[in-house]
Each structure stands twice: as C-alpha cells, then as structure tokens.
N, C-alpha and C positions, 0 to 999 in steps of 0.2 A: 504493500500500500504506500506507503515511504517511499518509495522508488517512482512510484507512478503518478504520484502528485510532483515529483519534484522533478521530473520528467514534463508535465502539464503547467506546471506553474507559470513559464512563459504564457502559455495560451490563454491562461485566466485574467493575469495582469493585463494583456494585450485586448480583451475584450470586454474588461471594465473600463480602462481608459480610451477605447472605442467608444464605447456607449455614454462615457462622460463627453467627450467631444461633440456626440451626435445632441446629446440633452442642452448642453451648453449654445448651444449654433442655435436650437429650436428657441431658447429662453430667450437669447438677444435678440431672436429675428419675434419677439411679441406672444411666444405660445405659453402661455404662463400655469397652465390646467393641470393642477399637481394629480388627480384621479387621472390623468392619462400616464403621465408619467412614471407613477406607481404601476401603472400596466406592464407600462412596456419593459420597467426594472422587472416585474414578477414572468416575463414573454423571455427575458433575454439570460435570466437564470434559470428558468423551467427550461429551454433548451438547449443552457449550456450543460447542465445534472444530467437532464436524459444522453446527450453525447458521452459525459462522462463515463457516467454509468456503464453504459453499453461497450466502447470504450474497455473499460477498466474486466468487466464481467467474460468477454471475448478474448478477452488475452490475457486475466490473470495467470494460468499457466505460466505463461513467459514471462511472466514480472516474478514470480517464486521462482522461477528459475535461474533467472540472474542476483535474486537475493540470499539464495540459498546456496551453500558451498558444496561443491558433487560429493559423494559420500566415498564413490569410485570411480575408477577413470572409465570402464566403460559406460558412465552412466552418459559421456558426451555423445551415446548412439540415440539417445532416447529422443522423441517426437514431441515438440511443446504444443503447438496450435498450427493452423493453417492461416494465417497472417503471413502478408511477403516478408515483411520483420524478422519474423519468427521463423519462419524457411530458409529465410536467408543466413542468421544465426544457428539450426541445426545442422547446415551446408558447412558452415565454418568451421563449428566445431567436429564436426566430423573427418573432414581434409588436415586440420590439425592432430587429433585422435593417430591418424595415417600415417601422419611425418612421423610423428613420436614413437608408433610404433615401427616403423623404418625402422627409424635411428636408431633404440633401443635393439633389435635386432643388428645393426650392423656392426654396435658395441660388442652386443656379444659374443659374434663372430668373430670379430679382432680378438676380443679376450680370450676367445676359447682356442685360436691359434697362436696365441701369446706362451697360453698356459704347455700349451702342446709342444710347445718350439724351447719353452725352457724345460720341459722334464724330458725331451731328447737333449738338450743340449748339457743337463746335469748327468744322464746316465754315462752319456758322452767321454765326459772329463772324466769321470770314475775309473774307466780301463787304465786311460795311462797313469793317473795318479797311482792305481793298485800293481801296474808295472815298475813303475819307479820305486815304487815302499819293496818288491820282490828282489829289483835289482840288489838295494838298500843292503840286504841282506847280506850279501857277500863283501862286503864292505866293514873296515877294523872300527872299530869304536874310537873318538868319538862320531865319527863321520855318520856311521851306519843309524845311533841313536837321534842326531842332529835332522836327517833327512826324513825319515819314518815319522817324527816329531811335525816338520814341516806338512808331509804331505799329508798327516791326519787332521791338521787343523784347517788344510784345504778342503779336507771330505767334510768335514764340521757347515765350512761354511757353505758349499753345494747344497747339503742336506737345509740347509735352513733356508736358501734360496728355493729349493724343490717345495717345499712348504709352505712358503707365503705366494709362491703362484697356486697350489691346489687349495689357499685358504677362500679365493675367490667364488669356487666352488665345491666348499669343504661338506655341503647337503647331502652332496654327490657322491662324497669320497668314504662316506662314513659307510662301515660295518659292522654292527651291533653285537656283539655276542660275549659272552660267559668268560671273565679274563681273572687268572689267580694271581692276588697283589704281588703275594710272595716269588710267582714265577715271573712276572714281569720285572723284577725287582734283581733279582737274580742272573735274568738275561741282559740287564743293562749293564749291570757289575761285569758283567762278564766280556762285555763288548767295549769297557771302560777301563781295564786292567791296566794297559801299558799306560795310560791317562791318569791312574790313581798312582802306578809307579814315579812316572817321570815327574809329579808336582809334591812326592810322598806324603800325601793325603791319602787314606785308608777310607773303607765304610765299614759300619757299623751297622747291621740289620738286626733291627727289636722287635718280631712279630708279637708285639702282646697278645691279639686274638689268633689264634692257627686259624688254616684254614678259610681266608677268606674269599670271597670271588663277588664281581661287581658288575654288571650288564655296561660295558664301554666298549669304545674303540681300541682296539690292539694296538694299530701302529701307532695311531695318533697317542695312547698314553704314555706306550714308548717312548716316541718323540717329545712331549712334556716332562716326564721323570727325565732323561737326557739333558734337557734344560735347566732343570734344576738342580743336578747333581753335579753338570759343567760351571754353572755359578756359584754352588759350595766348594766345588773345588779350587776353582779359580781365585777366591776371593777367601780361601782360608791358607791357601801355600805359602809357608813362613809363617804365619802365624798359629796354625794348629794342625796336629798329626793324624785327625779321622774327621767325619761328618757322619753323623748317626741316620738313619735310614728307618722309619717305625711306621708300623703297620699295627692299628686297633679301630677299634671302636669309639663311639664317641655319640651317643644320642640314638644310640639306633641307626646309624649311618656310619658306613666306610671309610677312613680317613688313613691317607697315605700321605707321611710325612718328613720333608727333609732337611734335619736341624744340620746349619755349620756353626763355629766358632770361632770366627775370621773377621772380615773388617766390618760389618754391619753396614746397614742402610741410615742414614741422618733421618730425622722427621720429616725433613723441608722435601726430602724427596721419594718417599713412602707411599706418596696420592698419585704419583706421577709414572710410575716406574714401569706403569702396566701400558702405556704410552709411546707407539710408536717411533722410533728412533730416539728415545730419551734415556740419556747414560748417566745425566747426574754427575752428583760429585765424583763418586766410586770410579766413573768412567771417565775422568781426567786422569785421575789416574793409574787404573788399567787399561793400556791401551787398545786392547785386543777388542772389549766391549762396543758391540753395534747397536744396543738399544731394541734389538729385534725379538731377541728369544723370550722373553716375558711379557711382551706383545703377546706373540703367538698362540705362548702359552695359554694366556687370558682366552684369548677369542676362541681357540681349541675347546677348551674348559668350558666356555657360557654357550658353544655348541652343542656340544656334551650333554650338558645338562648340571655339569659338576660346578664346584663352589670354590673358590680360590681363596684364602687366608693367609694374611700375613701378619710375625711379629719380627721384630728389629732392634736392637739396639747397636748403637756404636760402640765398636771395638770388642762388644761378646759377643756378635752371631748373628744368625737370622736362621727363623721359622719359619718355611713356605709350605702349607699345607689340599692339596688335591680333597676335598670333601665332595665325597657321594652320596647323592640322596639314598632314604631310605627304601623308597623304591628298586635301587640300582643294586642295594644291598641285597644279591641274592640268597648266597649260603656261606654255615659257619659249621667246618666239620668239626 
C-alpha cells in the first residue's frame, strides 16, 4: 500500500492543483456558486478513488511483490498480474534468474576443473618427491636425514593444498562410516614417526574409555588429528619431550584430545586462529606456519558435525579438543 500511494502521489498532487487552477479561473471570471463547487470537489475525488481503487485492487499482486523480499531465488519464475508493468517486470526478472544461473554454473565448472587440475597436479608431485626420499636412502647421514626431512614437509604441504581445493566440495567428499579413535590415532603415530623423531617430541596415548568408535569421516579425521598433532609438535620442540594424545568421554559424547606443552597460544589471538591464513604471534615466529591447517580443521569439523574446543595458555601448552556429538557416539566395548 506504501508503495503504491507513493508511486500515485505525483498524480494526486497534480490533480488537486489542477482543479485549484480550474476553481480559481471560474471565481475570477464571476462564478461564485459554492453548491457547484462543492460538486464538482465531490465529481473530481469520487473519480479520482474509483481510479484509484481499481488501480491499486488490479495490481496489488505486483505492489507485494516489489514490497516483499523473495523468500527464494526461484520465486523470480512466478507470475504477478497481466498489466504491461507487471509482464514487463516478470520478463526481467526472469532473463536475470538466467544470467545468474549461467554464471553460477560457469563458476562451477571453473571450480570443478580447478579442483581436478590440483588433485592431479598434487598426486603429480608425490612420485618424485617419494623418489627422491628412496634415492635419500642411500645416502650417509647427515645428508640422507636433511633430504627425507625436506621432502616430507613438501608432502605436508601438497596434502594440505589437496585439501583446501576438495574443501570446496567437501559434501561430496564425505564418507560416513564406523571409525575406532584408538585406531585412527595409532595410524597417525604411525605415519608421524620419523616427525616425532626428528623434533624429539614423543606421544602419549591415554585411552580412558576403551573401545570407542564414532560415525565420521576417515580420511578427513585423519587429516584433522595430523593437524593437530603437527602443531603440538611443532610448537612444543625444545620446549617439551611428549604431547599426550587422550581419548574418553565427556557428557555422553566422544572426545578426542590433543594436549602439548610448548609455547601456547596468547589470548589476543585465540578468537582468530581458526581464521584463514592467520599465524598470529606464534607465527612470526615459527616460520614454517601458513595459517591454513586450523582453518581447515575448523571447516572439516562444522562439516562433520563435530565440535572444536580450545584451551591455551602461554608458555604451558595448549588443548585442542575434536568433540562428537552424542549421536556420532556409537559404541563403547
């Protein structure tokens, strides 16, 4: 209604000050008969209301529909009135509706041959990289440790490249099924050995509860504990000789946990850390830090389904903890 007076309001203005004009000209030129007058005021608003009306009752459709915000995009297919107006604005939005969905489409075709061209271009690198770490081998110390070193923190960083392009379409990528913490946990230690040796940081695995298993994604948990065990390790070497690794319960829900005792997180940057290329202090100076892996983590995590917690303090430690709903909590042998 709003809309459509203030849409009108021109025409009302314009035809009261018409009719002052026409009243005014009749007075000067002698017509002085106010019961005419009065007439022709009660003639020239009774047929400006019936236009109105008519008007307003013919097209309100299209006046809610320019007042009202679309609930969804395809609501721009819908039909308002047969008015040229009204035809002419379902034509627009419609041809609009079209581009957008183009576009959208040709996005995603970009992206999705983006996505394709880096996870060949990651599996790529991995041959020679795990050719070079073979050669490595034959090779006297410290040479052979130096190299094997290098080209694992190259596979480090591929992997985490291969992972923020499938994050695009991480919907896609998920496989649901029955994952034992304990084994997950163990297969990471295990894939991390020469990593725990070279920075002599140790784990510590505390299953309080036995026995657990959790409805997630495999690899992608994998890929999360990896993350977090690379940043206790990272950020405890020289300063401490293990990082505890604990698996229980907590509420009824799953919780996979992994304490270091290294250089802590500051407060200032606690809120932030889950934040897209943000290194923080920690990350001046460690240089190696890209700000990427507790991204990842995060957005892995709230796809999931799971719960990410953090505690912190400078120069004792940090606490990053994977919490699973209790739903996910399947069994507790």
């Amino acid at each position: 209604m709003k809309l459509f007076f203030n849409e009108h309001a021109p025409l009302i203005v314009l035809q009261v000050f018409q009719f002052i004009i026409i009243a005014s000209i009749y007075w000067l030129d002698g017509y002085h008969e106010i019961s005419a007058a009065i007439y022709a005021i009660f003639l020239v608003l009774f047929f400006l209301s019936c236009y109105l009306l008519y008007n307003y009752y013919s097209r309100r459709k299209f006046y809610q529909r320019l007042s009202e915000p679309l609930e969804k995009l395809d609501d721009s297919y819908q039909d308002t009135d047969l008015s040229p107006i009204s035809k002419a604005l379902d034509s627009l939005l419609k041809d609009q509706y079209r581009h957008y969905i183009k576009g959208i489409k040709h996005l995603e075709s970009e992206q999705e041959e983006h996505r394709k061209f880096m996870d060949q271009w990651v599996h790529q690198m991995k041959t020679p990289l795990s050719v070079i770490e073979l050669s490595a081998q034959n090779l006297d110390e410290p040479e052979s440790s130096n190299i094997r070193e290098e080209t694992e923190r190259m596979k480090n960083g591929l992997n985490t490249i291969l992972y923020m392009a499938r994050l695009r379409t991480i919907e896609q990528d998920f496989h649901i099924k029955q994952v034992s913490l304990a084994d997950i946990v163990n297969e990471v230690n295990g894939e991390n050995k020469r990593f725990y040796i070279r920075n002599q940081v140790y784990p510590k695995l505390q299953e309080k509860t036995k026995g657990i298993k959790v409805e997630t994604d495999e690899k992608w948990l994998f890929f999360m504990l990896s993350q977090l065990i690379s940043n206790a390790v990272k950020y405890s070497a020289g300063k401490s000789s293990s990082i505890v690794i604990s698996i229980y319960e907590r509420d009824k829900a799953a919780v996979l946990e992994v304490k270091d005792f290294g250089a802590g997180i500051p407060n200032t940057d606690q809120k932030r850390i889950f934040n897209p290329f943000y290194t923080g202090e920690n990350g001046r100076k460690y240089r190696e830090s890209t700000g990427m892996g507790l991204y990842l983590l995060k957005e892995a995590a709230d796809h999931l389904g799971h719960h990410i917690e953090l505690e912190s303090e400078v120069n004792q430690g940090t606490s990053i903890r994977i919490i699973f709903s209790e739903t996910q909590n399947l069994t507790v042998l």
